[in-house]
TINU-640714 format. One record per residue: residue number from 0; residue in three letters; x, y, z of N, C-alpha, C in turn. Coordinates in nm, 2 decimals. Layout:
% residues N
SITE  pos  code   neast  nnorth     nup  caeast  canorth    caup   ceast  cnorth     cup
SITE  NUM   ala       X       Y       Z       X        Y       Z       X       Y       Z
...
% end
This chain:
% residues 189
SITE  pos  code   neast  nnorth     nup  caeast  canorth    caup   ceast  cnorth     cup
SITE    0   unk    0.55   -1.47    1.15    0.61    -1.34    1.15    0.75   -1.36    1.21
SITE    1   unk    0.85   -1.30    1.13    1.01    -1.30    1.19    1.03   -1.22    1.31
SITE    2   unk    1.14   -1.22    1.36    1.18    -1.11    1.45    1.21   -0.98    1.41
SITE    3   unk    1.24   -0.95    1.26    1.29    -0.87    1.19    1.13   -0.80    1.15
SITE    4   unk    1.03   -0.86    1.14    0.96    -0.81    1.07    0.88   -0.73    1.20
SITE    5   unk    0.86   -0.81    1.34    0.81    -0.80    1.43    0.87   -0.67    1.48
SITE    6   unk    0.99   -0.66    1.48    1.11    -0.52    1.52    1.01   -0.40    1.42
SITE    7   unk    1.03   -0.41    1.26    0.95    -0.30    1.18    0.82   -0.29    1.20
SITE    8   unk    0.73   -0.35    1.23    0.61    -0.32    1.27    0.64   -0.22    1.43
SITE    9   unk    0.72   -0.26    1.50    0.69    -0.18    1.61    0.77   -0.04    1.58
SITE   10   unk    0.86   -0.05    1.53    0.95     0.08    1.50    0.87    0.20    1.38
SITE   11   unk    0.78    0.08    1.29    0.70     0.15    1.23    0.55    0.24    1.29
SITE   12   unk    0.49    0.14    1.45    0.38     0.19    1.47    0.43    0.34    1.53
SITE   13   unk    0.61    0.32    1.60    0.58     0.48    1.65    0.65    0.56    1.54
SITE   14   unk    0.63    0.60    1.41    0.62     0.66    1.31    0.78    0.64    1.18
SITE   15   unk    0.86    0.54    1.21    0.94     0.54    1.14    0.91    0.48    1.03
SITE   16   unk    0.94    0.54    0.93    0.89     0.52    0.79    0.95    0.46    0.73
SITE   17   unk    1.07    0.40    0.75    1.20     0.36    0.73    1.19    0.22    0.75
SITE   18   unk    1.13    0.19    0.85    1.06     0.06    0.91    0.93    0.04    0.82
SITE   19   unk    0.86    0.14    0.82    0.75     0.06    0.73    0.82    0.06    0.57
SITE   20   unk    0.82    0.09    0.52    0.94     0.07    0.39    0.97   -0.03    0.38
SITE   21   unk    1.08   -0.13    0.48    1.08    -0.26    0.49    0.98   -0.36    0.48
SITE   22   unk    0.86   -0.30    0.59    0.73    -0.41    0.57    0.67   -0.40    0.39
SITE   23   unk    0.62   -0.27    0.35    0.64    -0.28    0.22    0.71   -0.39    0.11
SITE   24   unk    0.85   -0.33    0.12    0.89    -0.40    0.03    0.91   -0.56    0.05
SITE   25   unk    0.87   -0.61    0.19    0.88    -0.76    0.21    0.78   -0.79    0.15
SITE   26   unk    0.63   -0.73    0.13    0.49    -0.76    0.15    0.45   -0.72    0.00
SITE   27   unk    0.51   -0.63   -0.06    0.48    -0.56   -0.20    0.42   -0.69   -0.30
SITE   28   unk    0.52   -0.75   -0.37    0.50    -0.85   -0.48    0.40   -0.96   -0.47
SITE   29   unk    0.33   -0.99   -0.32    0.25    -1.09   -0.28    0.08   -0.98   -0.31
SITE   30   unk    0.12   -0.91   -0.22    0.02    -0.79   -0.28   -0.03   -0.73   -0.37
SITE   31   unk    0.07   -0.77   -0.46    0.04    -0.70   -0.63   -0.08   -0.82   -0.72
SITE   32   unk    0.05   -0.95   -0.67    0.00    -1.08   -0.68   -0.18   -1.09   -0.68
SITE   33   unk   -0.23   -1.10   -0.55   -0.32    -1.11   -0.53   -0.44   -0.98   -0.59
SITE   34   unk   -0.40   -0.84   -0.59   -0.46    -0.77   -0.64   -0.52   -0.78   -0.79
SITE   35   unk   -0.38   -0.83   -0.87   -0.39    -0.84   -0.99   -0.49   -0.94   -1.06
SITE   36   unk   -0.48   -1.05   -0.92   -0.54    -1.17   -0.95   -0.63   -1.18   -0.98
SITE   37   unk   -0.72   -1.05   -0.86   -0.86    -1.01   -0.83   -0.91   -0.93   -0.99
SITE   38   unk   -0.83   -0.84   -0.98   -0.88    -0.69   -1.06   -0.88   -0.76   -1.24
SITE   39   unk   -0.79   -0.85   -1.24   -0.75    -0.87   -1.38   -0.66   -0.75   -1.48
SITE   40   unk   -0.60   -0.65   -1.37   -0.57    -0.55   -1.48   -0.44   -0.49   -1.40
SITE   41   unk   -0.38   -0.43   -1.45   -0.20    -0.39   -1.41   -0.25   -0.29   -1.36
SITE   42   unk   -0.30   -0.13   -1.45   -0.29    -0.06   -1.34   -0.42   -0.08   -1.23
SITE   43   unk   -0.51   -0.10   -1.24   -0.61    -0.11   -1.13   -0.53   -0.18   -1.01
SITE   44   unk   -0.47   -0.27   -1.00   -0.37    -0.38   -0.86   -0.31   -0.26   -0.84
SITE   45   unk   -0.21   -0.19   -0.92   -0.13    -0.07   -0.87   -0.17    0.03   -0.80
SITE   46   unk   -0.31    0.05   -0.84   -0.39     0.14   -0.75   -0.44    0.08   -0.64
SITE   47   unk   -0.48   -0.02   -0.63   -0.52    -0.11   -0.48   -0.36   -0.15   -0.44
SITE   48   unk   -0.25   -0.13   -0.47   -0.14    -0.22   -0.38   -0.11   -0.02   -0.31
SITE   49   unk   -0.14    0.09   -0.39   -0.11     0.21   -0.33   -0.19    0.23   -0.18
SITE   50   unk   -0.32    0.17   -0.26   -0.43     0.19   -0.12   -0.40    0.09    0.00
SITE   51   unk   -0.33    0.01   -0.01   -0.35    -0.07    0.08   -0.23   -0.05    0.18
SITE   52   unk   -0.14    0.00    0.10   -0.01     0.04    0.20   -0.02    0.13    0.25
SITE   53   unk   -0.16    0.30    0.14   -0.19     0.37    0.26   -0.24    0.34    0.37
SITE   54   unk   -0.35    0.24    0.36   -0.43     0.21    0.47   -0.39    0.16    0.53
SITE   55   unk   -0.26    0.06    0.53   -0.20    -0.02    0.64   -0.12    0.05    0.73
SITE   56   unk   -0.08    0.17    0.66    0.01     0.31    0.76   -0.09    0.37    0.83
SITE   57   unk   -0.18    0.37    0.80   -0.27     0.48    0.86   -0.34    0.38    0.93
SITE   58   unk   -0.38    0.26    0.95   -0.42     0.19    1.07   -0.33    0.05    1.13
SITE   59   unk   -0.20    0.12    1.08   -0.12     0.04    1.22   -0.14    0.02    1.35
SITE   60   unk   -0.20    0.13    1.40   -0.22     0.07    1.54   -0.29   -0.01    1.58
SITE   61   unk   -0.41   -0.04    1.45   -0.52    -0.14    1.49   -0.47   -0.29    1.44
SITE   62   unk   -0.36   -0.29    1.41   -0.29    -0.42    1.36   -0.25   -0.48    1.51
SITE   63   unk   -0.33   -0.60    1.54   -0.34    -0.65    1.71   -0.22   -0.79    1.71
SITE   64   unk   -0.20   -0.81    1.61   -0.11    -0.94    1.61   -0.17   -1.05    1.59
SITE   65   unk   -0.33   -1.08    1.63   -0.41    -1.14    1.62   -0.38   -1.26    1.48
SITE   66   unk   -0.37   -1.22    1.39   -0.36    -1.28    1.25   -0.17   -1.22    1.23
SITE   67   unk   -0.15   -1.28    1.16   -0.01    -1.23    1.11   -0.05   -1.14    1.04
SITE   68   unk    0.09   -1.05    1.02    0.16    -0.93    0.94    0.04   -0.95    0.80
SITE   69   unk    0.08   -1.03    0.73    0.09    -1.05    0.56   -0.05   -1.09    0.56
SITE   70   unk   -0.11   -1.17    0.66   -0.27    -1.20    0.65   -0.33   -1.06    0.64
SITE   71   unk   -0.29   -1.00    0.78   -0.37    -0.86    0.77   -0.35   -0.76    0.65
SITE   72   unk   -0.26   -0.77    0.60   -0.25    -0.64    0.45   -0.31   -0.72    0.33
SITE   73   unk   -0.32   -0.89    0.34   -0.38    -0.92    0.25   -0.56   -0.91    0.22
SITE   74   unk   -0.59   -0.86    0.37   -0.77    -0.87    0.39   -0.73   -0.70    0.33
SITE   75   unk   -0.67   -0.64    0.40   -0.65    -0.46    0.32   -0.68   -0.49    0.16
SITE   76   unk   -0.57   -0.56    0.12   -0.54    -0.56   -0.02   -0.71   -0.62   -0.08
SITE   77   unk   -0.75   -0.68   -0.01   -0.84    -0.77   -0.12   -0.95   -0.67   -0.11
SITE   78   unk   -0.99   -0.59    0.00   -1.09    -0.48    0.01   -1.05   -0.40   -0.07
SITE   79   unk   -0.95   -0.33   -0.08   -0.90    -0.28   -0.15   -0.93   -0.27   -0.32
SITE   80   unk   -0.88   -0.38   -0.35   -0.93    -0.51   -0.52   -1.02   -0.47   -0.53
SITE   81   unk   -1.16   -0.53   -0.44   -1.30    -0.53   -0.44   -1.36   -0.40   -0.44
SITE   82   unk   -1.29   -0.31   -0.33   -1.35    -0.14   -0.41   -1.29   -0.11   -0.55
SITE   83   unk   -1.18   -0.11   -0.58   -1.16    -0.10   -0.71   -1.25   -0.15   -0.83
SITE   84   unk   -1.27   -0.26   -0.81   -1.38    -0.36   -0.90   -1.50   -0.26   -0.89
SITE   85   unk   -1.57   -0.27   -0.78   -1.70    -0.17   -0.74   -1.71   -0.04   -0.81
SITE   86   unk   -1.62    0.04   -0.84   -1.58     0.14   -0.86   -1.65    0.10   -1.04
SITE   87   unk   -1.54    0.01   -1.06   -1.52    -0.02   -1.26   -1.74   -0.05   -1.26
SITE   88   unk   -1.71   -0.17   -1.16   -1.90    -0.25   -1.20   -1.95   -0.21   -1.08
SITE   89   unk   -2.05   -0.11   -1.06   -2.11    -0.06   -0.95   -2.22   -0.14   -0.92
SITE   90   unk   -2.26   -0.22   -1.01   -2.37    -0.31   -1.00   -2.38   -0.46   -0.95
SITE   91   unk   -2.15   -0.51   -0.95   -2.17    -0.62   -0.87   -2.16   -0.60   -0.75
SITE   92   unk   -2.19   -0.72   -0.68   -2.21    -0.72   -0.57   -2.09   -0.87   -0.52
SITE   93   unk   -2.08   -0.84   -0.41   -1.96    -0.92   -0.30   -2.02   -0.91   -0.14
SITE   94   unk   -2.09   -1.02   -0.14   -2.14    -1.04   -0.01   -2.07   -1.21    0.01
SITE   95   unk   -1.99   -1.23    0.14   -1.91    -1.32    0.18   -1.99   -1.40    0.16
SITE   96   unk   -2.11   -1.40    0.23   -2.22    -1.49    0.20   -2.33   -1.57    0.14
SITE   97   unk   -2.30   -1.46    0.02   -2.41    -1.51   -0.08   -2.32   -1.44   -0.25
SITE   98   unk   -2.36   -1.57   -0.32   -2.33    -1.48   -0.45   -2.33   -1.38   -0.48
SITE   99   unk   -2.19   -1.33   -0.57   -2.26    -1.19   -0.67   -2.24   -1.19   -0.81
SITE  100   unk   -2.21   -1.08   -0.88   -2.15    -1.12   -1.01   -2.05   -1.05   -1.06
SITE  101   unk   -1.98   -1.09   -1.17   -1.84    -1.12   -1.16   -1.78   -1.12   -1.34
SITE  102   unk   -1.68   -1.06   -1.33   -1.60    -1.08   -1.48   -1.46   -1.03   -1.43
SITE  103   unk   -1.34   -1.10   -1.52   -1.24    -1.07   -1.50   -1.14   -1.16   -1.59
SITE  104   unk   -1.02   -1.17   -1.56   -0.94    -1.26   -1.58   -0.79   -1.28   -1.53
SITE  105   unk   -0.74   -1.38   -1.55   -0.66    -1.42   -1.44   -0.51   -1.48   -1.56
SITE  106   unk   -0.39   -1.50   -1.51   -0.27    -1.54   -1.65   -0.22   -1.61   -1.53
SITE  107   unk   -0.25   -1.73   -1.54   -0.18    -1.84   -1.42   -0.08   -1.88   -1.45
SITE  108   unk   -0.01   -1.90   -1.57    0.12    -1.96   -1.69    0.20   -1.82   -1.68
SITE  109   unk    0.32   -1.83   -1.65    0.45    -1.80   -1.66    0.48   -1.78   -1.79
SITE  110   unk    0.53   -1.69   -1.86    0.56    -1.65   -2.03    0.68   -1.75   -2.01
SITE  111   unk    0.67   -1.85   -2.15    0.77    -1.94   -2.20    0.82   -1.84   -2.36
SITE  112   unk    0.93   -1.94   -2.34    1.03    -1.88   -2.46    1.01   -1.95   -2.56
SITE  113   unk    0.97   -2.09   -2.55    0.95    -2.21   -2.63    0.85   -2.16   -2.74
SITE  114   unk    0.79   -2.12   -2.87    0.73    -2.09   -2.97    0.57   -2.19   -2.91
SITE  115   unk    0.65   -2.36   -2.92    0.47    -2.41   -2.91    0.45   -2.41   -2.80
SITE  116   unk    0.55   -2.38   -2.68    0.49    -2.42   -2.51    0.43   -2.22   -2.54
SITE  117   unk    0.44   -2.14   -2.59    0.40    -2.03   -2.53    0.24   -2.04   -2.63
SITE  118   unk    0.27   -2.06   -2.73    0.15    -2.09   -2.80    0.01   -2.16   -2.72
SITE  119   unk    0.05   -2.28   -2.70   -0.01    -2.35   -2.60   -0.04   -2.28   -2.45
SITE  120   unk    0.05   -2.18   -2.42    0.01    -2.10   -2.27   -0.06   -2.04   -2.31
SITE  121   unk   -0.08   -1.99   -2.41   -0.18    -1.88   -2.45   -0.32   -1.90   -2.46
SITE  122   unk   -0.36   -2.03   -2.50   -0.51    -2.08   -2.52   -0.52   -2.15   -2.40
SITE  123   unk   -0.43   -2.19   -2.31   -0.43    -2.18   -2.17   -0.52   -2.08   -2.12
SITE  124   unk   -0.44   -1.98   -2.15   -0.46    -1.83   -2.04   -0.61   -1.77   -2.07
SITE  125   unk   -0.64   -1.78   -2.22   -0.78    -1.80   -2.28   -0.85   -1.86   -2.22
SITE  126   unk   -0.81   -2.03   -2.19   -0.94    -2.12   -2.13   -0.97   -2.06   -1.93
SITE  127   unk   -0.85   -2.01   -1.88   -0.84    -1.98   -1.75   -0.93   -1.86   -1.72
SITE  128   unk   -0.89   -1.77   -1.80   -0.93    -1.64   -1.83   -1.16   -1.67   -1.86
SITE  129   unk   -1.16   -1.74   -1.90   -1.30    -1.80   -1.98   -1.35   -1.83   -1.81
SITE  130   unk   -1.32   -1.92   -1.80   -1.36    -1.98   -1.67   -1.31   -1.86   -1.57
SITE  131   unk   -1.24   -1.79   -1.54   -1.26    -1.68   -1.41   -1.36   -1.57   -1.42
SITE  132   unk   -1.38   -1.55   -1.55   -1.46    -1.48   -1.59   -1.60   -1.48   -1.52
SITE  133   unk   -1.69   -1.62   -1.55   -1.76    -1.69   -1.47   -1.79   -1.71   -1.38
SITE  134   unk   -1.70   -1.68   -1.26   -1.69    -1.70   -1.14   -1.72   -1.55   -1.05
SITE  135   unk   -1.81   -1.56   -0.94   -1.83    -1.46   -0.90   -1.72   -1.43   -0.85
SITE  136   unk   -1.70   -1.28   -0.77   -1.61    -1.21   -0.69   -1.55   -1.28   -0.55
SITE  137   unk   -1.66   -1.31   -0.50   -1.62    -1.38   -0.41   -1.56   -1.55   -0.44
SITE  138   unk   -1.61   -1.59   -0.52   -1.56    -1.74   -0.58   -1.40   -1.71   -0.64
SITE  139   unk   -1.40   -1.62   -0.70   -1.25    -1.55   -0.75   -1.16   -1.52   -0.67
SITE  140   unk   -1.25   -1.45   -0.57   -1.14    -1.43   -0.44   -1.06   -1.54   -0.37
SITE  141   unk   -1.17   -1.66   -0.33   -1.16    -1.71   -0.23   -1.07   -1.83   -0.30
SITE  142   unk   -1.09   -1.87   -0.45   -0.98    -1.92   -0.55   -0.87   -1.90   -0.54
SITE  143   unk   -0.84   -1.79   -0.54   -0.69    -1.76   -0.57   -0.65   -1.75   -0.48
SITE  144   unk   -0.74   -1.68   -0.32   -0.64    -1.75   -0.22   -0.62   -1.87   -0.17
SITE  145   unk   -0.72   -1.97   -0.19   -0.66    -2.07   -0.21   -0.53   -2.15   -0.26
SITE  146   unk   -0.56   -2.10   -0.36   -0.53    -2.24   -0.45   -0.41   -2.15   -0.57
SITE  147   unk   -0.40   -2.05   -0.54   -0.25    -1.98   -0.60   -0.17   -1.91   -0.44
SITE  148   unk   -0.23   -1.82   -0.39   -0.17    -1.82   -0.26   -0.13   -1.95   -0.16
SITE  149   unk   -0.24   -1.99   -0.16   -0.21    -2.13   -0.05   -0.27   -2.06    0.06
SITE  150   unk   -0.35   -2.02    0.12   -0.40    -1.94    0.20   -0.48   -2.14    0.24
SITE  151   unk   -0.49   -2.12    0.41   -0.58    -2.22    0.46   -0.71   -2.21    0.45
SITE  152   unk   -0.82   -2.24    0.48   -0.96    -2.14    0.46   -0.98   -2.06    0.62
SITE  153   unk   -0.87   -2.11    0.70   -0.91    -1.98    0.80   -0.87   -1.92    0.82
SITE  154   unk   -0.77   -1.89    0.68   -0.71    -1.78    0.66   -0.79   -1.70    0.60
SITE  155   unk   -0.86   -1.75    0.47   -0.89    -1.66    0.41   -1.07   -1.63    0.44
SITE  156   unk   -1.13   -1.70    0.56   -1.23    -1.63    0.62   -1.17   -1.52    0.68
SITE  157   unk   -1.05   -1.55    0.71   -1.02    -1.37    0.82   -1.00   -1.28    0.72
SITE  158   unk   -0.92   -1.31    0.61   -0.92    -1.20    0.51   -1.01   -1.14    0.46
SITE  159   unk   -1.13   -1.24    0.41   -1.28    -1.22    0.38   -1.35   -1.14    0.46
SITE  160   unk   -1.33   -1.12    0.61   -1.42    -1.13    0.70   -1.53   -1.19    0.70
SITE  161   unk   -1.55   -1.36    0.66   -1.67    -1.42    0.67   -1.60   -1.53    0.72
SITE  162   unk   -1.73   -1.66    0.69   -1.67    -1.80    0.80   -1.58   -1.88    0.71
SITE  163   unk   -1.57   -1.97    0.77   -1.48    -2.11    0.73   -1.56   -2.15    0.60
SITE  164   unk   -1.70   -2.16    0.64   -1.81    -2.27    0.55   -1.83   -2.17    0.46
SITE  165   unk   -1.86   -2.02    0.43   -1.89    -1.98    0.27   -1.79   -1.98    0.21
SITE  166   unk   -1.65   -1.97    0.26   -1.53    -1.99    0.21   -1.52   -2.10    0.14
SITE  167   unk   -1.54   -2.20    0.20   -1.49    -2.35    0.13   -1.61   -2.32    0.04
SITE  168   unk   -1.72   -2.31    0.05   -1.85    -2.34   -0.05   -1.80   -2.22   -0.22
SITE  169   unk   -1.71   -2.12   -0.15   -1.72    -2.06   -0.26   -1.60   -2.10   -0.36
SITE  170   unk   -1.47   -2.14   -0.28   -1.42    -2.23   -0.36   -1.42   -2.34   -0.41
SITE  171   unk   -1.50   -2.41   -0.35   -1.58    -2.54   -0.41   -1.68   -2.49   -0.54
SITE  172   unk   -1.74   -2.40   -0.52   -1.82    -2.34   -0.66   -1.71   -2.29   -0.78
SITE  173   unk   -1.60   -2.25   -0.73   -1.51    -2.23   -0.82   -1.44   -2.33   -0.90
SITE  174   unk   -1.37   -2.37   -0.84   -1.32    -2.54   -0.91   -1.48   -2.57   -0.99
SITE  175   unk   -1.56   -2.62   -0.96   -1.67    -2.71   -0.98   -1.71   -2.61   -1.14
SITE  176   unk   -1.70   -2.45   -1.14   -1.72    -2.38   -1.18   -1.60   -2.38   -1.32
SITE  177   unk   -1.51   -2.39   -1.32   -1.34    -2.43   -1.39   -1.32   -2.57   -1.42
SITE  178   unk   -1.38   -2.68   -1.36   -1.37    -2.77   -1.44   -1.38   -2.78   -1.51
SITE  179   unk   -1.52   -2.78   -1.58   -1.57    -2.77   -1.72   -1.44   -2.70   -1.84
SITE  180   unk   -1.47   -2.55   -1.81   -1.39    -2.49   -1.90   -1.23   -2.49   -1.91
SITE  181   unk   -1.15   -2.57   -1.81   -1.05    -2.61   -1.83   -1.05   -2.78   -1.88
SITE  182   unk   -1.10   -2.84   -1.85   -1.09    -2.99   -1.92   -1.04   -3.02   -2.08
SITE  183   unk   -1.04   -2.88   -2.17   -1.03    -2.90   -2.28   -0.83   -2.90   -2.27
SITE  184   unk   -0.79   -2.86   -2.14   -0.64    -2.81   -2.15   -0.58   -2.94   -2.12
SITE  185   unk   -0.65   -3.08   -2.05   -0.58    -3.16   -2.00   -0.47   -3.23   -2.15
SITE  186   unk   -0.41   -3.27   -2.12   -0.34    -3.35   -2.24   -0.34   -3.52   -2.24
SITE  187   unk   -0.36   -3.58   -2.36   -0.44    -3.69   -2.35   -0.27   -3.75   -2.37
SITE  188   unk   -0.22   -3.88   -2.34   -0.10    -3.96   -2.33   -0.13   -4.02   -2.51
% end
């Protein structure tokens, strides 16, 4: 956390809005990021990136410094995701701990301009999309903060609220889970 950012959180906990605005817009696009990642869908993230900035205004004071800025709105954000999802499938389930179940999809390729590179991004996004699909909520989650965020895993046990070890196990189920159905993408020399 900067000095600048550290200044808006405090200026924001005694109600300047002006200051949280700032934290917003530093924090927005990572947020959307990860929501979208989760939800698979534009407006559903938009409605978890709304909730999450309400929630983060309305419980600033419980923001302890403990974890950084961007960790803490990203465990909001992902609760957030995950009620959303809950909402769509009332019947999966997301326990840090134990599997649940899970559909979705994910566009990890950047739109090319190139006719065959976009072509080829496409049955990409297909094979990625196939394989996220597969992966539970929690395996999805803990994926993409991984391994598109860059999240450490003790980061993303604090975001989770669960440990170190179902973290790594669920990203380990992930990959292990995506291998398969990405292998058809590798390109042979």
């Amino acid at each position: 956390m900067n000095d600048g950012e550290s200044q808006w959180i405090v200026a924001a906990r005694a109600g300047d809005a002006r200051a949280f605005r700032h934290l917003v817009e530093a924090h927005a696009r990572r947020i959307h990021a990860v929501c979208w990642r989760i939800l698979g869908d534009s407006a559903l993230a938009e409605d978890a990136v709304q909730e999450t900035f309400i929630n983060a205004w309305r419980g600033l004071a419980r923001f302890d410094g403990r974890a950084g800025f961007g960790t803490w709105l990203h465990r909001i954000a992902v609760n957030a995701a995950l009620g959303q999802r809950r909402a769509i499938h009332p019947t999966e389930t997301f326990d840090p701990e134990t599997e649940g179940a899970g559909d979705g999809a994910w566009d990890a390729l950047p739109g090319v301009v190139d006719p065959l590179r976009s072509a080829a991004a496409g049955e990409a996004r297909e094979h990625v999309a196939r394989g996220l699909a597969a992966l539970t909520a929690m395996e999805r989650t803990a994926f993409v903060l991984r391994h598109v965020e860059q999240y450490a895993l003790e980061e993303i046990a604090r975001v989770l609220d669960s440990n170190v070890n179902a973290c790594k196990q669920a990203v380990f189920r992930a990959v292990r889970k995506l291998r398969p159905v990405l292998e058809p993408l590798r390109s042979t020399p």
